[in-house]
N, C-alpha and C positions, 0 to 999 in steps of 0.2 A: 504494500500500500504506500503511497505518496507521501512523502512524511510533509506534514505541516508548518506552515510559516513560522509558528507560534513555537512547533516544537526545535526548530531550527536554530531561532532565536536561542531558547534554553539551554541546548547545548555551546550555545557561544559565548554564553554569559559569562565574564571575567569575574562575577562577583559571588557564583554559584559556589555555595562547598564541593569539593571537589568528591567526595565521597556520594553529593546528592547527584552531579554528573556522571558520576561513576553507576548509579542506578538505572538515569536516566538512559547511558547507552547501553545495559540489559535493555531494558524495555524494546527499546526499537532492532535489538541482536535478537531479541524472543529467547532470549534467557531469562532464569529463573533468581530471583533476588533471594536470598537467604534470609533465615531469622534473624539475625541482629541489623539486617537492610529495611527489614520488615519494623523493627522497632525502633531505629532513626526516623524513618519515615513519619511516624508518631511523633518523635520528639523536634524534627528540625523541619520537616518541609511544611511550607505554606501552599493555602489550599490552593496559589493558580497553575503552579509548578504539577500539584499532584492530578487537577483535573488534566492539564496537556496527557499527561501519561496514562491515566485511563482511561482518559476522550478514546484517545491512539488505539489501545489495546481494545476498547468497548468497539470500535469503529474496524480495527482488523476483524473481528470475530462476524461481526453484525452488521455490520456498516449503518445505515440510520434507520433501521427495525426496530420497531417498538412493541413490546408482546404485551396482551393482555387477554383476560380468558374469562366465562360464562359458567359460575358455579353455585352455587349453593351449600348451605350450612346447617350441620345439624348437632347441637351439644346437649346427649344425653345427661348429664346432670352438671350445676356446677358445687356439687358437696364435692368433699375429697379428703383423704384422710392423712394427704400430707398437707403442711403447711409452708408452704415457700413465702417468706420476707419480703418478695416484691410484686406477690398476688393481689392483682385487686379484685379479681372475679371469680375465686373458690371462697367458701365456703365447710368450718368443721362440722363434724357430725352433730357437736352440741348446738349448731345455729341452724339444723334443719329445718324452721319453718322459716330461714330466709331463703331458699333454694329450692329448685325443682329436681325430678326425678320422672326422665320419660318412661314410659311404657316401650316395648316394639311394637306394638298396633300405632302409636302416638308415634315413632319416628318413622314407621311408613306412613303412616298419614303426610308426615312433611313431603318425604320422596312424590307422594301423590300430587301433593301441590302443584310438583312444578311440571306436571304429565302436559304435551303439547309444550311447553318453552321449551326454545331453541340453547338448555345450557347443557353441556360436556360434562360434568363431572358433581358428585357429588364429596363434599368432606368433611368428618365425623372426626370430632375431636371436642375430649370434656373432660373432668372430674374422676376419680378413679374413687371407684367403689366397689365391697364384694359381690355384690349381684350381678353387675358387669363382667363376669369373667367369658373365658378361649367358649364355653357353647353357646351366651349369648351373642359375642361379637360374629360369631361363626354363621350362625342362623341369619340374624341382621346381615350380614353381607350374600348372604346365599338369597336371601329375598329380595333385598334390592337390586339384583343380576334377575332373577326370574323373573321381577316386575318390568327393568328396563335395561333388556341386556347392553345396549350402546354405552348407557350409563357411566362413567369411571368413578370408580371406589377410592377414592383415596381418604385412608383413614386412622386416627391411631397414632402416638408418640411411643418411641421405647418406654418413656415412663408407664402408660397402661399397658405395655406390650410385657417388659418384666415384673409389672406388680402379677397379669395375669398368670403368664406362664408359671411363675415359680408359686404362686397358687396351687397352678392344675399340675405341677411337680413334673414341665417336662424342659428340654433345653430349647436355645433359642430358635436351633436349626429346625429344630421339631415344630416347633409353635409357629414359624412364618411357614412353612411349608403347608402347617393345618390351616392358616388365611390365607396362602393363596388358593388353596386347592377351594376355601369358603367363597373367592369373590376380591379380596382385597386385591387391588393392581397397583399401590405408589402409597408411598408412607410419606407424610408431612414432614417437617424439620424441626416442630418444636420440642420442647425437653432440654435444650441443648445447654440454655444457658450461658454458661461460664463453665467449662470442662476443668480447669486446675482444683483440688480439691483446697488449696490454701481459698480461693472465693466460695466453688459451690459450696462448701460446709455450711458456711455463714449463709447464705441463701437463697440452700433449697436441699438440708441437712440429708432428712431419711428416704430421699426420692433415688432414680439410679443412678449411678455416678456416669462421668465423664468414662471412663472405660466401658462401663456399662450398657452406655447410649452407643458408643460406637461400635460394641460386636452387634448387637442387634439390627444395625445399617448395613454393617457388615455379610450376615446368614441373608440376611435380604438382597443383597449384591448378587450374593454366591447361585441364586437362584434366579436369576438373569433379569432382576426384576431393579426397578428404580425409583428414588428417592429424593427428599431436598434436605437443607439445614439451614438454623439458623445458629447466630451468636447474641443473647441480651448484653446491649454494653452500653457506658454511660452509668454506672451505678460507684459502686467502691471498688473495681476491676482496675490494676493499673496496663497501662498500654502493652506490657510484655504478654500480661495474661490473653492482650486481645491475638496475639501475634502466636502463642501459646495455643489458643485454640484453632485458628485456622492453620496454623501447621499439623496437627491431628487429623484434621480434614484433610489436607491437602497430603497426607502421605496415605490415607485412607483410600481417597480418588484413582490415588497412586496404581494400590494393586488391585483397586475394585474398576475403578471406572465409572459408580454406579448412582456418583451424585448428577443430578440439574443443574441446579438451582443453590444458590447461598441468599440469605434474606437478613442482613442486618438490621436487628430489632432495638428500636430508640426505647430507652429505658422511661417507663412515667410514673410519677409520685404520687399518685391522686388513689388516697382511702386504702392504703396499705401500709404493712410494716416499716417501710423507708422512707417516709414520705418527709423526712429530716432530708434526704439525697436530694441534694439541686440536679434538675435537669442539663443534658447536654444543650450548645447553642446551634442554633443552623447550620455552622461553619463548620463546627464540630460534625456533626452530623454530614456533611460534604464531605469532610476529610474520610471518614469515615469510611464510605459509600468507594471513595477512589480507592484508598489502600486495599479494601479488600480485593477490586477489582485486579489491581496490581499483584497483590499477593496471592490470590488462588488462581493461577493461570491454568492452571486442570479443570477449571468450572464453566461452562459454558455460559453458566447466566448468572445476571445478577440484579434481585428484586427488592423495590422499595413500595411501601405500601401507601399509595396518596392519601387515605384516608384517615393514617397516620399521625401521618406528618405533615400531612395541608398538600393543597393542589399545586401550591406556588413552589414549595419544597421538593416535590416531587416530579414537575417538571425541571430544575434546576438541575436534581441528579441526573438524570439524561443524559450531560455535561460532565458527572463525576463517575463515569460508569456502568451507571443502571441502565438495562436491556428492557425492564419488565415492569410497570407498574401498578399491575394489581387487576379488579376489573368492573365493571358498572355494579352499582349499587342500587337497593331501596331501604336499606335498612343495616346498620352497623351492628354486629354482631356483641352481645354481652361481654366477652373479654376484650373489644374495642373500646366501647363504650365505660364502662366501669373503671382502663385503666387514663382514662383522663385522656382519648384522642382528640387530634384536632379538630378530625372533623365528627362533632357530637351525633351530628344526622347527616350523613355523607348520603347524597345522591346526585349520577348522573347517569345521563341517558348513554346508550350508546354512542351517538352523534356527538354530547358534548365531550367526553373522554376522545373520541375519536380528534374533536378539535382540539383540544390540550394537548397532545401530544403532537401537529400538527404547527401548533401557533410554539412549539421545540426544538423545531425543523426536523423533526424526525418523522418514520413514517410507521404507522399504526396498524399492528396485525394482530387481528382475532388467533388464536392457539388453540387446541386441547390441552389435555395433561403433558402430554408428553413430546408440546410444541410444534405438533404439526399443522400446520397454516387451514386454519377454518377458513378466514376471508380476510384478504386484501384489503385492507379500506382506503390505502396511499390514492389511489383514484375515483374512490368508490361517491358517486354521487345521491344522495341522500334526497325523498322523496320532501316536497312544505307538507304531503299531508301525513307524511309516515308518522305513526305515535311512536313517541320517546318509549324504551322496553328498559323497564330496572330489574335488577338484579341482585339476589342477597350476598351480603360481602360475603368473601372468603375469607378463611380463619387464616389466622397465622402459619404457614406454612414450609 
């Protein structure tokens, strides 16, 4: 690809640290930057240095693609019996009449919902509790395959994936084997956290560890099937831990191949344990969005969720890496909402998402799960009488 004015300039700069120069010609060699490259990046570059470098590498990969995808949501409970410090949408057992608890008649009825909408995938993700174990997730995925086999299943964190199994007392390999064989096709990325056990302990103590999350992405690789991940950051994590975590990933990718997606999650303080933890700034949050870019060069995508982080934020990542922005709304899902997002009531039409990402100079493509191009919209001209079609957010993913 054509290297850029801007990135041209950079490297000429007389005034650059010569070590941030020294990254920048990886970047454009399509070599790989090392952990302690990974952790200056953190401490010395400024965000216009790190957007040239991920624009570049967002722009090899993608070129001005913009993915966004048509799904729906379903959170079987938010009780749950562990307690994470930076939850604002579970709920303990002692506070069960502040919380629901679906039935399966009650979450095919949602799946019914959306019978006739044009969305791709459905994804199941909540609360862990004993009722919830390996026969009913098993049954739940086997009926929403016989209700709408087109459907996609994506559902489920290692966190309910190892409370269940070692429950029903069998290994991992065992347990994804029995979802896929149920129905499940692509495991979301939350859980993830903070992997160093000097953070997660602090919060998100008796849930599965950082080793723990990754075999279980792992048995799910092995069985040729694929995944996403995220990192929460912005909290009491210092910048090594973040560097820390995406090299886990990034040597995980390694021998698997079997991530997507990486989805860096803005930490929020709103009606939870931390809420002493000042939030990250925009910029912060840019920088963010670039490094990782930079840093997981085995990931093919890299997703920010607008509704998150606001519409204006989320077009700017565009610019720091981001491939993916999320996708139409009518309704912000309870672990949006509760943990203090931007957008309180996030909605928009197809059409206007399609224009955001347009008024980005980028160009805007409908996906499935597993990114294959529903619709073009880069040219797609849109009816005055066509009705706006919303869509419930996707969970964190």
């Amino acid at each position: 690809m054509e290297v850029s004015e801007n990135f041209r300039i950079l490297l000429n700069n007389p005034q650059l640290l010569p070590e941030l120069k020294a990254i920048a010609q990886k970047v454009l060699d399509n070599q790989r930057i090392t952990f302690d490259e990974g952790v200056l990046l953190y401490e010395k570059a400024e965000l216009g240095y790190l957007g040239i470098l991920a624009n570049y590498i967002r722009e090899q990969k993608h070129g001005d693609k913009t993915y966004f995808n048509r799904n729906f949501h379903i959170e079987p409970t938010n009780l749950c019996v562990y307690d994470c410090k930076f939850c604002s949408y579970s709920r303990l057992l002692k506070q069960r009449s502040e919380g629901w608890e679906y039935t399966m008649d009650e979450m095919m009825d949602i799946v019914c919902k959306y019978d006739g909408q044009p969305v791709t995938e459905v994804h199941i993700v909540g609360g862990v509790l004993p009722q919830y174990d390996v026969a009913f997730y098993s049954e739940l995925f086997t009926r929403i395959k016989q209700h709408r086999p087109e459907l996609h299943v994506k559902a489920l964190t290692p966190v309910e994936y190892h409370y269940i199994f070692k429950k029903a007392k069998i290994d991992y390999a065992t347990g994804m084997q029995l979802m896929k064989d149920a129905g499940l096709e692509s495991i979301p990325g939350g859980g993830a956290e903070i992997f160093h056990p000097e953070v997660r302990d602090l919060i998100a103590k008796d849930k599965c560890t950082g080793d723990q999350w990754l075999a279980i992405h792992e048995e799910w690789h092995k069985i040729g099937m694929r995944s996403n991940a995220t990192m929460l950051y912005g909290h009491i994590e210092k910048y090594w831990h973040r560097v820390d975590h995406m090299e886990r990933l990034r040597q995980l990718q390694d021998r698997t191949g079997g991530f997507q997606t990486f989805i860096p999650l803005k930490f929020r303080n709103q009606d939870n344990q931390m809420s002493n933890v000042p939030e990250t700034t925009v910029v912060e949050d840019l920088r963010n969005y670039a490094i990782s870019r930079i840093y997981l060069d085995n990931f093919d995508h890299i997703k920010a969720y607008w509704a998150m982080i606001s519409r204006t934020t989320a077009q700017l990542s565009l610019n720091f890496g981001v491939d993916d922005i999320d996708g139409t709304l009518d309704d912000t899902t309870k672990i949006y909402s509760m943990a203090g997002a931007e957008e309180q009531h996030p909605a928009m039409s197809t059409k206007q998402l399609v224009d955001l990402i347009k008024h980005a100079g980028r160009y805007p493509i409908e996906r499935d799960t597993l990114y294959n191009v529903v619709t073009d919209y880069n040219d797609y001209q849109f009816e005055e009488t066509e009705k706006p079609k919303y869509y419930k957010l996707p969970v964190i993913n």
